[in-house]
PDB file with one MODEL, atoms N, CA, C and O in Angstrom:
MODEL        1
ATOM      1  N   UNK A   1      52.436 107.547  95.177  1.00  0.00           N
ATOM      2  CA  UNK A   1      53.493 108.514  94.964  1.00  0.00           C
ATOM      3  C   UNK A   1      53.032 109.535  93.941  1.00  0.00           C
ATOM      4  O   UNK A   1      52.399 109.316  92.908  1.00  0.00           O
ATOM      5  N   UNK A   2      53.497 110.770  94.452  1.00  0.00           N
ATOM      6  CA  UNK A   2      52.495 111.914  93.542  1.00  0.00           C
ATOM      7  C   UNK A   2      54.206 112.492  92.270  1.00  0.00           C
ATOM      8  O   UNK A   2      55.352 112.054  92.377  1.00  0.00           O
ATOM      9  N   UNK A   3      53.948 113.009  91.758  1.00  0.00           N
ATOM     10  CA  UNK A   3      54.986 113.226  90.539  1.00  0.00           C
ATOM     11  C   UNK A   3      56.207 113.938  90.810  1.00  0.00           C
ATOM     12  O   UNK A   3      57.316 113.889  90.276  1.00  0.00           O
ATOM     13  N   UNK A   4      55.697 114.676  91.857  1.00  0.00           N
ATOM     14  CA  UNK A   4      56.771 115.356  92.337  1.00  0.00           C
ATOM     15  C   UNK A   4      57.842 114.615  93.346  1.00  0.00           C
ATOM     16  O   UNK A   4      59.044 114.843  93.482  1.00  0.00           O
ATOM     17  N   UNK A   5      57.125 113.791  93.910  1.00  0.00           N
ATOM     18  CA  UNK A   5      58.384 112.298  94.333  1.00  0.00           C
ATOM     19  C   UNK A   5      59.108 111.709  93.902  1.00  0.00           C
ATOM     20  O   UNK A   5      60.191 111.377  94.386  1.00  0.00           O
ATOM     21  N   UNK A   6      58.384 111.287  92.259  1.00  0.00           N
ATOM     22  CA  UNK A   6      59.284 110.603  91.912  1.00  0.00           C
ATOM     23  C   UNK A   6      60.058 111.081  91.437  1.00  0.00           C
ATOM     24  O   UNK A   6      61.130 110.476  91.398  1.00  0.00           O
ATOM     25  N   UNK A   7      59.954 112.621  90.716  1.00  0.00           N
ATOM     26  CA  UNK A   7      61.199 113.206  90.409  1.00  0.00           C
ATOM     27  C   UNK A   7      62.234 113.559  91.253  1.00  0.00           C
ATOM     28  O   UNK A   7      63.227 114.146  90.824  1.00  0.00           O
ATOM     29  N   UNK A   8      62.089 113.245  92.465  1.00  0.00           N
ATOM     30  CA  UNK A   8      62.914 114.037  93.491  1.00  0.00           C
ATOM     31  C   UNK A   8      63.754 112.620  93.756  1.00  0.00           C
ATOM     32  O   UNK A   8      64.981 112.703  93.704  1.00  0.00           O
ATOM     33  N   UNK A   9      63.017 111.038  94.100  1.00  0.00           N
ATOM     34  CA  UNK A   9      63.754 110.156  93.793  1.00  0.00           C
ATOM     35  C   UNK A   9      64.532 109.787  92.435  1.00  0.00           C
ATOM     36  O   UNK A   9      65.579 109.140  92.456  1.00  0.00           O
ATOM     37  N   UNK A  10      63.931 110.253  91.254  1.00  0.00           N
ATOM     38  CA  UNK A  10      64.931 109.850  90.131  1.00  0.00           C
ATOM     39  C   UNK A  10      66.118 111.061  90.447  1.00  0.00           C
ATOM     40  O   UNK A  10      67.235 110.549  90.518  1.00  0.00           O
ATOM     41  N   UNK A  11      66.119 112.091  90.588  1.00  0.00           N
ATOM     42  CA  UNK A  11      67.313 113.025  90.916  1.00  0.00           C
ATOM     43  C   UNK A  11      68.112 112.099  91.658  1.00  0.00           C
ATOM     44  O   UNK A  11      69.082 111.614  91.075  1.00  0.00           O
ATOM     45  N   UNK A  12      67.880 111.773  92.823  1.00  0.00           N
ATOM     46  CA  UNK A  12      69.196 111.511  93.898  1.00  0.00           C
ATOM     47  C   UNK A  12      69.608 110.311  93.339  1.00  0.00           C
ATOM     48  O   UNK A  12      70.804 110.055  93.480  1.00  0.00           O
ATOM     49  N   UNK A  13      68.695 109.241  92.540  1.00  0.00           N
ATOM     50  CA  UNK A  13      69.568 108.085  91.763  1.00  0.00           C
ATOM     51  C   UNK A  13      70.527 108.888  91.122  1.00  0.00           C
ATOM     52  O   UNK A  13      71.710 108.904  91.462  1.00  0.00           O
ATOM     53  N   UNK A  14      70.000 109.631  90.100  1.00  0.00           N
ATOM     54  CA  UNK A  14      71.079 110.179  89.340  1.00  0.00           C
ATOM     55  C   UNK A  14      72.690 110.358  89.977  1.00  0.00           C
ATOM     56  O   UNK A  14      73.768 109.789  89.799  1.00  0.00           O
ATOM     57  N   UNK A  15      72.124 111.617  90.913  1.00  0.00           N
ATOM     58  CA  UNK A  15      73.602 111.790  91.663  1.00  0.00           C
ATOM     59  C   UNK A  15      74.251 110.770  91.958  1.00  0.00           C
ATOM     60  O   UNK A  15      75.201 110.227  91.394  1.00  0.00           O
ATOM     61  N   UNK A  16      73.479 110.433  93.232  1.00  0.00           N
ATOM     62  CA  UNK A  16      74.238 108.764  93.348  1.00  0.00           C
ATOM     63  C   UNK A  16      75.218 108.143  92.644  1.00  0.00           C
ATOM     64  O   UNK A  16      76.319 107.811  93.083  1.00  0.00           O
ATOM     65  N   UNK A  17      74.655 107.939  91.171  1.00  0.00           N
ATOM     66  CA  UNK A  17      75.231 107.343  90.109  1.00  0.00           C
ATOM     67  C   UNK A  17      76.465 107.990  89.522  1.00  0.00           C
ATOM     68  O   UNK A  17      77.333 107.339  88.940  1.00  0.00           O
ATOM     69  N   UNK A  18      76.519 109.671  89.751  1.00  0.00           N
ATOM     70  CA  UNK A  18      77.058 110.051  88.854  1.00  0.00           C
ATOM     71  C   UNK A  18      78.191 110.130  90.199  1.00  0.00           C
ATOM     72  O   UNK A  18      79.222 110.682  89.818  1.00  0.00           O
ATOM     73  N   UNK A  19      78.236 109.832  91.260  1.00  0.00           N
ATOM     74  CA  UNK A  19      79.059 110.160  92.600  1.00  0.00           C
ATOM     75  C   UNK A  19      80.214 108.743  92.458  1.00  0.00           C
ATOM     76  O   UNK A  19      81.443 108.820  92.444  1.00  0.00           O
ATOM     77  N   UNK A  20      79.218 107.266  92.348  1.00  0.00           N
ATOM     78  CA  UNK A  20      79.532 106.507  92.386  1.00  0.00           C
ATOM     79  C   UNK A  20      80.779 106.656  91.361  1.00  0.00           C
ATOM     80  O   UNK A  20      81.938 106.665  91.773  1.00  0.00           O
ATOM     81  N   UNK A  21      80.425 106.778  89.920  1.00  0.00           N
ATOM     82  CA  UNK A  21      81.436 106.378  89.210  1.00  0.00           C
ATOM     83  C   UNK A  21      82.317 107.260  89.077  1.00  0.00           C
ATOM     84  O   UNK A  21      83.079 107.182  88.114  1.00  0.00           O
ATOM     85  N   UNK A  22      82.429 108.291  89.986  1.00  0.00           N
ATOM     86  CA  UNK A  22      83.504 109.414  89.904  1.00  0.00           C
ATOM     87  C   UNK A  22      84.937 109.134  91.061  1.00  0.00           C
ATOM     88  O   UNK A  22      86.144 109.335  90.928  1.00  0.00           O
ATOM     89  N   UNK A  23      84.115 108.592  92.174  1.00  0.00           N
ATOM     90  CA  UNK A  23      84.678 107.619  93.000  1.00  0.00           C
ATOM     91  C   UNK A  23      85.167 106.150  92.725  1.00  0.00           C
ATOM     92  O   UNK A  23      85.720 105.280  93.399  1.00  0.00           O
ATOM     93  N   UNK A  24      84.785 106.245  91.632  1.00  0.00           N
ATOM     94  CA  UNK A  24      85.296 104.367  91.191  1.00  0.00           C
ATOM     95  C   UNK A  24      86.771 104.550  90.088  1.00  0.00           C
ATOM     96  O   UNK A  24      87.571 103.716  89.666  1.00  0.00           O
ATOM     97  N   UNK A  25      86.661 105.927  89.906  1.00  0.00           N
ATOM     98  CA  UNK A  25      87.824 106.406  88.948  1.00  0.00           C
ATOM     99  C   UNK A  25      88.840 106.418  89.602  1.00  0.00           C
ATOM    100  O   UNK A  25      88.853 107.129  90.606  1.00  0.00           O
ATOM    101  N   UNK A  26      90.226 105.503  89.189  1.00  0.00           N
ATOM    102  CA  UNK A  26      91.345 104.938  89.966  1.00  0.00           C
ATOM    103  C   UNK A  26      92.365 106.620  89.433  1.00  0.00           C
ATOM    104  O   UNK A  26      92.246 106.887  88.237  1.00  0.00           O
ATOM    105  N   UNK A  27      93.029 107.358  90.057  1.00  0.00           N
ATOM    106  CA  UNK A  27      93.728 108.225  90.392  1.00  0.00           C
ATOM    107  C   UNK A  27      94.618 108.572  88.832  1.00  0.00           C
ATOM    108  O   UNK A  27      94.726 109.648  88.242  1.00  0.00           O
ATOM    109  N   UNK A  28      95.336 106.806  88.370  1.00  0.00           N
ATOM    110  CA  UNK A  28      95.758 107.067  87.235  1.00  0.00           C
ATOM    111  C   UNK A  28      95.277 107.243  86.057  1.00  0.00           C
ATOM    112  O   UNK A  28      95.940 107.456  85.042  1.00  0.00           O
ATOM    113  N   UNK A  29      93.989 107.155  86.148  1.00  0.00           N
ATOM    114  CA  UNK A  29      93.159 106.895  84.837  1.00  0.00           C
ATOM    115  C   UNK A  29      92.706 108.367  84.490  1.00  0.00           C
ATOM    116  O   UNK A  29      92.192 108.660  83.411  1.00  0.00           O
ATOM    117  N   UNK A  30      92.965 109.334  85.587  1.00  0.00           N
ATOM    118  CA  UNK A  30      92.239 110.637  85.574  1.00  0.00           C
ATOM    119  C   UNK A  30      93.637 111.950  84.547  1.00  0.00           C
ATOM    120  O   UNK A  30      93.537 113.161  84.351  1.00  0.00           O
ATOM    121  N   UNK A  31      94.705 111.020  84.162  1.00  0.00           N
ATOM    122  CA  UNK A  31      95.323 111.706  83.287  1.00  0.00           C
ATOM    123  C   UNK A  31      96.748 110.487  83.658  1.00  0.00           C
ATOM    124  O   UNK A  31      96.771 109.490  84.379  1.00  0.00           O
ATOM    125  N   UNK A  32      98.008 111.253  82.637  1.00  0.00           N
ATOM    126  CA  UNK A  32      99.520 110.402  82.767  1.00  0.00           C
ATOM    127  C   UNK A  32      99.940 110.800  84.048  1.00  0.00           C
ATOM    128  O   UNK A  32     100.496 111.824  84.446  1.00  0.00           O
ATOM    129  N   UNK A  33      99.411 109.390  84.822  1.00  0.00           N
ATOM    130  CA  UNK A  33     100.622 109.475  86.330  1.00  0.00           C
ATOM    131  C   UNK A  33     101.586 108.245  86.598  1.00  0.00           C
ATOM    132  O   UNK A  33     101.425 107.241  85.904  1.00  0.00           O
ATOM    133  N   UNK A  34     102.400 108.261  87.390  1.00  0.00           N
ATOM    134  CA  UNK A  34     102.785 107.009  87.544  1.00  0.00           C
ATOM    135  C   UNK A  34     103.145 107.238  88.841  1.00  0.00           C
ATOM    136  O   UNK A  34     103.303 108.337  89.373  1.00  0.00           O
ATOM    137  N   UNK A  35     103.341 105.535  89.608  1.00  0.00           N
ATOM    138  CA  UNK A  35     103.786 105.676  91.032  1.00  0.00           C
ATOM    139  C   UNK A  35     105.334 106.169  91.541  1.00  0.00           C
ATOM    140  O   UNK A  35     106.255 105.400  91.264  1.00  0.00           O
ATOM    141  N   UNK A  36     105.660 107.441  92.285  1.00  0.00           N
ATOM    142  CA  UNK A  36     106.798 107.490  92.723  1.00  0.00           C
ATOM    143  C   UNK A  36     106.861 107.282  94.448  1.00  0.00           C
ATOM    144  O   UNK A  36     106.144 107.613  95.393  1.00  0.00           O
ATOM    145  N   UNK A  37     108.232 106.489  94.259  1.00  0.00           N
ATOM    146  CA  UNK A  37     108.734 106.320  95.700  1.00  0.00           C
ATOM    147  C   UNK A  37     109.794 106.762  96.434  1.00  0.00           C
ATOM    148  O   UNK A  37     110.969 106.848  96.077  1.00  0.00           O
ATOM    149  N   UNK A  38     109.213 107.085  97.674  1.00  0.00           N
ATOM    150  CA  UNK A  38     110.274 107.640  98.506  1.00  0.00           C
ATOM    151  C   UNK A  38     110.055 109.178  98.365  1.00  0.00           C
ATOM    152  O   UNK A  38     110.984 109.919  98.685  1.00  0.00           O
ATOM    153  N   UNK A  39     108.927 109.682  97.922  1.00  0.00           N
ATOM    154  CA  UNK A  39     108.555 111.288  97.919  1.00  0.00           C
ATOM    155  C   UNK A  39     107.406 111.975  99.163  1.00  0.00           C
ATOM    156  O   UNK A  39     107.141 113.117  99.540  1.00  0.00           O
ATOM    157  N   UNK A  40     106.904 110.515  99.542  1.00  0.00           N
ATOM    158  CA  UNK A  40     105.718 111.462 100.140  1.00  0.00           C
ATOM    159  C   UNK A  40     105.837 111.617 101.263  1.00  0.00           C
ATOM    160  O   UNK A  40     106.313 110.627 101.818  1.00  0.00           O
ATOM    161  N   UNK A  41     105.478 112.962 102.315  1.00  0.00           N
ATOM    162  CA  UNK A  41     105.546 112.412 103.772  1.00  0.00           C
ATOM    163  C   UNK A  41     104.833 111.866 104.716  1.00  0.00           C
ATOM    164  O   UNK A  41     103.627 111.666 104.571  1.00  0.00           O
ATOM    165  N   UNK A  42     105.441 111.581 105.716  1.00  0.00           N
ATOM    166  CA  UNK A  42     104.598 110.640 106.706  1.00  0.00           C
ATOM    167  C   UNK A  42     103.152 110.249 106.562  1.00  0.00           C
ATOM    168  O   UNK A  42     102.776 110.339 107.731  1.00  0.00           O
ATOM    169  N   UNK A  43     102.527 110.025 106.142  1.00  0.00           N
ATOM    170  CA  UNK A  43     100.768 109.944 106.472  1.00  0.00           C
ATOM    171  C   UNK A  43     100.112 110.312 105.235  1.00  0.00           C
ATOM    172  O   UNK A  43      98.885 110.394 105.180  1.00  0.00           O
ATOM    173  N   UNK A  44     101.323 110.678 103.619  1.00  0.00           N
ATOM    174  CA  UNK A  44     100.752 111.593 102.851  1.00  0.00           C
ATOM    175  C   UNK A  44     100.843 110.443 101.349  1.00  0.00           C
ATOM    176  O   UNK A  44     100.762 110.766 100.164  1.00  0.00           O
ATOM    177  N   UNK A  45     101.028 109.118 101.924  1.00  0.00           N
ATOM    178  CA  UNK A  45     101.142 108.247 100.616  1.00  0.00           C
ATOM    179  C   UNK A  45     100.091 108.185 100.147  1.00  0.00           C
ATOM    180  O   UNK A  45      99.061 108.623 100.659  1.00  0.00           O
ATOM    181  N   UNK A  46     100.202 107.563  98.970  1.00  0.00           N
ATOM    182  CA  UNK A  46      98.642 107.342  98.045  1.00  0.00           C
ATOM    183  C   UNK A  46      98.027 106.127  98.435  1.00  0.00           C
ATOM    184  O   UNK A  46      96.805 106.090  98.585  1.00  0.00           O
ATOM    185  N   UNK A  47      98.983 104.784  98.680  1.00  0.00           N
ATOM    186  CA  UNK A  47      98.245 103.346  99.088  1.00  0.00           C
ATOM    187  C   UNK A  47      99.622 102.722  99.580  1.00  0.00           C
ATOM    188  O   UNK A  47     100.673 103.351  99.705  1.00  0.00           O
ATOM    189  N   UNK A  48      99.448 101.525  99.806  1.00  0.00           N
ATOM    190  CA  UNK A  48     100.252 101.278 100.788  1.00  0.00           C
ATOM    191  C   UNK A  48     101.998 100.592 100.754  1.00  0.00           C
ATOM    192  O   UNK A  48     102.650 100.059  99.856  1.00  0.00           O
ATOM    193  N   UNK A  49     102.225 100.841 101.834  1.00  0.00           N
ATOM    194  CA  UNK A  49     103.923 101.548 102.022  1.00  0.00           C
ATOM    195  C   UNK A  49     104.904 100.335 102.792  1.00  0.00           C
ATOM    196  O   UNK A  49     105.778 100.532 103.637  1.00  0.00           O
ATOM    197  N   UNK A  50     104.440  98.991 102.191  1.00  0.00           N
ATOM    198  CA  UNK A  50     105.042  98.015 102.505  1.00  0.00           C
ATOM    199  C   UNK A  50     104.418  96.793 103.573  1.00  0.00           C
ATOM    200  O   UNK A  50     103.340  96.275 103.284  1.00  0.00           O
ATOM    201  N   UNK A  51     104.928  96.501 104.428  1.00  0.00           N
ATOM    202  CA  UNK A  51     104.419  95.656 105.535  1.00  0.00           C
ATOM    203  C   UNK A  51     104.356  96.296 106.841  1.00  0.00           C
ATOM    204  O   UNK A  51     105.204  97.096 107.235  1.00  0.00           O
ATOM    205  N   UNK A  52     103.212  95.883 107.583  1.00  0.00           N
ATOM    206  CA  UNK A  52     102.687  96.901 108.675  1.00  0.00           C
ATOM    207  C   UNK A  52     101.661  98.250 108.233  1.00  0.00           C
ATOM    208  O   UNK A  52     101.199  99.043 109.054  1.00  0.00           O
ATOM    209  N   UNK A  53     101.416  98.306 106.660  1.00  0.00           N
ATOM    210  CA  UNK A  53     100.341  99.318 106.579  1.00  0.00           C
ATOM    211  C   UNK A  53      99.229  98.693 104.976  1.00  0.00           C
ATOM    212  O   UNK A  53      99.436  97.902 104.056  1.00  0.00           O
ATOM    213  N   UNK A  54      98.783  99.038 105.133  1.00  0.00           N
ATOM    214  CA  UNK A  54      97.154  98.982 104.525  1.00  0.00           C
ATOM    215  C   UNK A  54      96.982 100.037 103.072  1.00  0.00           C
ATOM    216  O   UNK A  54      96.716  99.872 101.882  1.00  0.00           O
ATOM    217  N   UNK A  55      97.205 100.820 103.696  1.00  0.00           N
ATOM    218  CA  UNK A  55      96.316 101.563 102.162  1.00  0.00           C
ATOM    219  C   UNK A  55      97.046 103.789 102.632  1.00  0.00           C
ATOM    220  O   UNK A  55      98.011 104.169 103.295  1.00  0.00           O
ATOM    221  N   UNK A  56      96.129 104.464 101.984  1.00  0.00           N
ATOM    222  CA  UNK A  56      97.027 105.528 101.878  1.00  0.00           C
ATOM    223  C   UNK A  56      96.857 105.916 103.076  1.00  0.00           C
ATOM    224  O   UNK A  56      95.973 105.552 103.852  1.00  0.00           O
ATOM    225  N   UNK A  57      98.215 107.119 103.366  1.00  0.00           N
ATOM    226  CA  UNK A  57      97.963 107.765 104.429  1.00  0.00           C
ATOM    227  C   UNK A  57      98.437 107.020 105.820  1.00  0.00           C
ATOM    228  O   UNK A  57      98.220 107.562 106.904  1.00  0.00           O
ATOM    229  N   UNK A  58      99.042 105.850 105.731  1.00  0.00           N
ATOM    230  CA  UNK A  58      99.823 104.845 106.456  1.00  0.00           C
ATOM    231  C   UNK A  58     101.147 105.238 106.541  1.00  0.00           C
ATOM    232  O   UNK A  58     101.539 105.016 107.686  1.00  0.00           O
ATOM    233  N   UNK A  59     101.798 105.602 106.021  1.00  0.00           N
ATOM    234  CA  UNK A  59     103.402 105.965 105.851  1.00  0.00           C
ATOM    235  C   UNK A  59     103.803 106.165 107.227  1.00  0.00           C
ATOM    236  O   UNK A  59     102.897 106.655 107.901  1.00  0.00           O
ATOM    237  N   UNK A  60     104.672 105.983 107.733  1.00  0.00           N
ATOM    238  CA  UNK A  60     105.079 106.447 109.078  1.00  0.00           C
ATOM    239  C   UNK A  60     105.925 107.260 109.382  1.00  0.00           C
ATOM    240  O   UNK A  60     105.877 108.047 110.327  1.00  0.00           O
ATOM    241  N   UNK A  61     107.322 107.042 108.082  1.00  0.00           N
ATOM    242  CA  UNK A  61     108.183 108.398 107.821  1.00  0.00           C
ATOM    243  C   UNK A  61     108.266 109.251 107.061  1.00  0.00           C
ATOM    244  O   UNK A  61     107.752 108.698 106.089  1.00  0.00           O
ATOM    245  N   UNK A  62     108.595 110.466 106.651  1.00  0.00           N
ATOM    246  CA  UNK A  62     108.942 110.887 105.207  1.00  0.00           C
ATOM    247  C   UNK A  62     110.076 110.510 104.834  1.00  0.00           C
ATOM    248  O   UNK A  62     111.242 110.445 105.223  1.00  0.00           O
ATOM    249  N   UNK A  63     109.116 110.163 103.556  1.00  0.00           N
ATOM    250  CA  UNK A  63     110.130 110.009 102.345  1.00  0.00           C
ATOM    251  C   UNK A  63     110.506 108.622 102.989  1.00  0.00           C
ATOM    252  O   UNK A  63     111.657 108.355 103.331  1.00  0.00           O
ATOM    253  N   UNK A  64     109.497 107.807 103.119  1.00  0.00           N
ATOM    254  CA  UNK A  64     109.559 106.732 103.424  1.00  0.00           C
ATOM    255  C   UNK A  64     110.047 105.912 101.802  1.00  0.00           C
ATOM    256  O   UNK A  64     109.559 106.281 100.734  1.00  0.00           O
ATOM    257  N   UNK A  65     111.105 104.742 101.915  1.00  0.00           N
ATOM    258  CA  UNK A  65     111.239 104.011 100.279  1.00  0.00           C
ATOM    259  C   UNK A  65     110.123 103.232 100.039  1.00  0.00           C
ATOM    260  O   UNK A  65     109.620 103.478  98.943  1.00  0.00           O
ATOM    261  N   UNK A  66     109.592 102.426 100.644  1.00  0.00           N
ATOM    262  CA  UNK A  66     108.351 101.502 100.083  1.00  0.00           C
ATOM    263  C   UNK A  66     107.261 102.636 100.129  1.00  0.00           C
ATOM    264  O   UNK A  66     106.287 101.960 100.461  1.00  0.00           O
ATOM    265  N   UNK A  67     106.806 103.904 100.012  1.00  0.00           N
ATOM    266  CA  UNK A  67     105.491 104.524  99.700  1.00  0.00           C
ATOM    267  C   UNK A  67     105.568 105.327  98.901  1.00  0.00           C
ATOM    268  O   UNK A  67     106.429 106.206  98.864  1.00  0.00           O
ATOM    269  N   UNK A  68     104.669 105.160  98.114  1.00  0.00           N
ATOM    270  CA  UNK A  68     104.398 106.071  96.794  1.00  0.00           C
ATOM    271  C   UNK A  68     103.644 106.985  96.633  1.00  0.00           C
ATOM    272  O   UNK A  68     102.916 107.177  97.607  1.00  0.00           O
ATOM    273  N   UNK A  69     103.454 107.859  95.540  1.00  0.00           N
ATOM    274  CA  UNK A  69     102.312 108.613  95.274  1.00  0.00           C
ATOM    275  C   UNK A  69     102.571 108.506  93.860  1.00  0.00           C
ATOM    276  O   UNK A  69     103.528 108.107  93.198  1.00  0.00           O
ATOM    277  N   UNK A  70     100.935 109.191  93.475  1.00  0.00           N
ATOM    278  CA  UNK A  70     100.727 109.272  92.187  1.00  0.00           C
ATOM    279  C   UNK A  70     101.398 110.680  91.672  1.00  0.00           C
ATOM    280  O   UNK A  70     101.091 111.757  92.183  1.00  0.00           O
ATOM    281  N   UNK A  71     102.270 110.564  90.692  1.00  0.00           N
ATOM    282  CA  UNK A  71     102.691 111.960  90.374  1.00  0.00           C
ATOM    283  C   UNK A  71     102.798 112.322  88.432  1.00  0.00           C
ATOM    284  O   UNK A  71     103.015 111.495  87.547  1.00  0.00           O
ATOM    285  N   UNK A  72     102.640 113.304  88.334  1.00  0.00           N
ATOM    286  CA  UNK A  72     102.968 113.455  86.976  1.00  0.00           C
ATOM    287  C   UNK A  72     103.718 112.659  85.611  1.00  0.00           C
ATOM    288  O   UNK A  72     104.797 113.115  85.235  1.00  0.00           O
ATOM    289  N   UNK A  73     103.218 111.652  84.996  1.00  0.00           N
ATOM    290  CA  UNK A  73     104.371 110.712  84.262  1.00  0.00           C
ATOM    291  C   UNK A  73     105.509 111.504  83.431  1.00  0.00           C
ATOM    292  O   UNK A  73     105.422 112.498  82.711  1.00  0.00           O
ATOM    293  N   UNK A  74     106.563 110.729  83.782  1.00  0.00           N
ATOM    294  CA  UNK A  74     108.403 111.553  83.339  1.00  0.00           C
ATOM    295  C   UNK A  74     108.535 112.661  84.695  1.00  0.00           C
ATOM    296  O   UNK A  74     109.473 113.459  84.692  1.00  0.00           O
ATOM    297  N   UNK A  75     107.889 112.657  85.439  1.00  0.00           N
ATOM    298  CA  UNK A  75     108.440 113.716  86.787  1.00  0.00           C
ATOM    299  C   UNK A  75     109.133 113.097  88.165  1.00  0.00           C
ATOM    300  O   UNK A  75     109.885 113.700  88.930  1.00  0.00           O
ATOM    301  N   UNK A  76     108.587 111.485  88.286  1.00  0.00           N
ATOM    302  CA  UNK A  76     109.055 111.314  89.179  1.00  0.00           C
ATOM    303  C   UNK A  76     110.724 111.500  89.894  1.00  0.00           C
ATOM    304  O   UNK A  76     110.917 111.973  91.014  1.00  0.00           O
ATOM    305  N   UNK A  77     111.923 110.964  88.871  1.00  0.00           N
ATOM    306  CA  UNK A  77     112.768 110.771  88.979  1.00  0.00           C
ATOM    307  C   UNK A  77     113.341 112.249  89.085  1.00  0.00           C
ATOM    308  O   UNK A  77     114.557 112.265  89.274  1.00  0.00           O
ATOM    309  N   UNK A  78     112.768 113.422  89.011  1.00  0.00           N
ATOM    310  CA  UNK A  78     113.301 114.922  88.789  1.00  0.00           C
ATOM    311  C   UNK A  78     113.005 115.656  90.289  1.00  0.00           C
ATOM    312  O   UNK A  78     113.535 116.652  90.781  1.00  0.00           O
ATOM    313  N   UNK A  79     111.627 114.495  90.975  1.00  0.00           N
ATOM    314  CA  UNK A  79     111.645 114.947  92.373  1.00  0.00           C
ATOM    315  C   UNK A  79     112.738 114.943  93.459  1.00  0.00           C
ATOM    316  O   UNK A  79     113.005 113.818  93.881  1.00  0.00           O
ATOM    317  N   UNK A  80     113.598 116.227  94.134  1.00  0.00           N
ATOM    318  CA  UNK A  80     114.223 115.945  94.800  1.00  0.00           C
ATOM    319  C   UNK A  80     113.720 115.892  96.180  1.00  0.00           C
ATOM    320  O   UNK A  80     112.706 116.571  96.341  1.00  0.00           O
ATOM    321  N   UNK A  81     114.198 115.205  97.331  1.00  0.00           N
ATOM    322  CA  UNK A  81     113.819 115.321  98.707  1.00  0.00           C
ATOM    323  C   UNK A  81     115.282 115.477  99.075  1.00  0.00           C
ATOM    324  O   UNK A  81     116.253 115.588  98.326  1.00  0.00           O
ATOM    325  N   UNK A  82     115.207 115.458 100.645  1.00  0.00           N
ATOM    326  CA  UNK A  82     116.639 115.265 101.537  1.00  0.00           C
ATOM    327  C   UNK A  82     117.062 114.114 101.718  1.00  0.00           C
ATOM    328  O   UNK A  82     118.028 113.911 102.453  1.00  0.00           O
ATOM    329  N   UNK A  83     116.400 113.107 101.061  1.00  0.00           N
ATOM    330  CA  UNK A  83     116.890 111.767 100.658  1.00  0.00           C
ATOM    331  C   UNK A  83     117.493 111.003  99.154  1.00  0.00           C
ATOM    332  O   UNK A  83     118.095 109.978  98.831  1.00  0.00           O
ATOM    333  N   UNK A  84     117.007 112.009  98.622  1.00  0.00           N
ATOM    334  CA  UNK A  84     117.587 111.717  96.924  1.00  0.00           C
ATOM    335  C   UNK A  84     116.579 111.862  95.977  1.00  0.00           C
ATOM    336  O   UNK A  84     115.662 112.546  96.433  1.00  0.00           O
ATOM    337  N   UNK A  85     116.421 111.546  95.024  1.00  0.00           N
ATOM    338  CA  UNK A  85     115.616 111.792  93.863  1.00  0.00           C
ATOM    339  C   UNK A  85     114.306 110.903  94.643  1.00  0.00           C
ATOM    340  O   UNK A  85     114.227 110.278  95.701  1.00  0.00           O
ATOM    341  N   UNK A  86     113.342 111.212  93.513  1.00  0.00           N
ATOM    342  CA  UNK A  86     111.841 110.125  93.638  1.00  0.00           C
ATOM    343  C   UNK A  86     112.877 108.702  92.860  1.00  0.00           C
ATOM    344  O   UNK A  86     114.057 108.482  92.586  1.00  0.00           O
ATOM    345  N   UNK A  87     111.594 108.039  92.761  1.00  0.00           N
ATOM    346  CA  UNK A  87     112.187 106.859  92.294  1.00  0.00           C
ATOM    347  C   UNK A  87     110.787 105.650  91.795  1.00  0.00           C
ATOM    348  O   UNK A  87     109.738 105.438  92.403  1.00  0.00           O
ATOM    349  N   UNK A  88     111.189 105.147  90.733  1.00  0.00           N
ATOM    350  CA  UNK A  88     110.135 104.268  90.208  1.00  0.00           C
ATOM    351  C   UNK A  88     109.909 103.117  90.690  1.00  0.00           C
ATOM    352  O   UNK A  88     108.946 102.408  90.394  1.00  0.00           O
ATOM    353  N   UNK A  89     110.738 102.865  91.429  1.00  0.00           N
ATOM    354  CA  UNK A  89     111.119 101.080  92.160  1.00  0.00           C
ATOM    355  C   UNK A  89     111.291 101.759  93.353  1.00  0.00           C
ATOM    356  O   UNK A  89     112.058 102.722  93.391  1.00  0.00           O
ATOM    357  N   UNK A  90     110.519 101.293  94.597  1.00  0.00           N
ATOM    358  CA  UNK A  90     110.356 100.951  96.100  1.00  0.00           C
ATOM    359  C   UNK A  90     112.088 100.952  96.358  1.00  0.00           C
ATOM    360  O   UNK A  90     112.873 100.179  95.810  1.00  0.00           O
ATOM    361  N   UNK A  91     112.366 101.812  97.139  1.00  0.00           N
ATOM    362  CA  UNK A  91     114.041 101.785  97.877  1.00  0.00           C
ATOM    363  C   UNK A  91     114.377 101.455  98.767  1.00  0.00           C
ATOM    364  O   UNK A  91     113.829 102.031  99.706  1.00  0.00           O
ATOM    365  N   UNK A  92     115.274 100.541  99.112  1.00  0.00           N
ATOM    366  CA  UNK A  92     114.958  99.921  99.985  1.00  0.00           C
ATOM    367  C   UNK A  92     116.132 100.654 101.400  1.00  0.00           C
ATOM    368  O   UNK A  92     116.073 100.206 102.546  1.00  0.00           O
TER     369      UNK A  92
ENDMDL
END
């Protein structure tokens, strides 16, 4: 391996690395959020929206009560929809 390889392999570790742990950063940790429910629509939750779905983007209705998103902390409850406020607790 001539020098100019290996710098071209230590680069893409780098990225790699620096990709990995940017992707390993959980949504709330990236500033004050907390989970609100009953705000997001159909297909637009953050993770998952009760029984029968998996992870985000599962929702089936808007403004479904068991699905959440991550939203601004102290904002949720100020969100209005055509169903009522956001909400901190899953509605049932």
């Amino acid at each position: 391996m001539n020098a100019k390889s290996i710098a071209n392999i230590a680069g893409l570790a780098l990225t790699a690395g620096i990709a990995a742990g940017l992707a390993a950063t959980p949504v709330a940790a990236q500033g004050a959020k907390e989970k609100c429910y009953g705000v997001s629509k159909a297909g637009k939750n953050d993770c998952a929206a009760g029984p029968g779905t998996s992870c985000a983007g599962t929702s089936t209705k808007d403004y479904q009560g068991n699905a959440w998103k991550y939203v601004d902390k102290g904002s949720c409850v100020t969100i209005k929809t055509p169903k009522g406020n956001g909400s901190l607790k899953p509605i049932k």
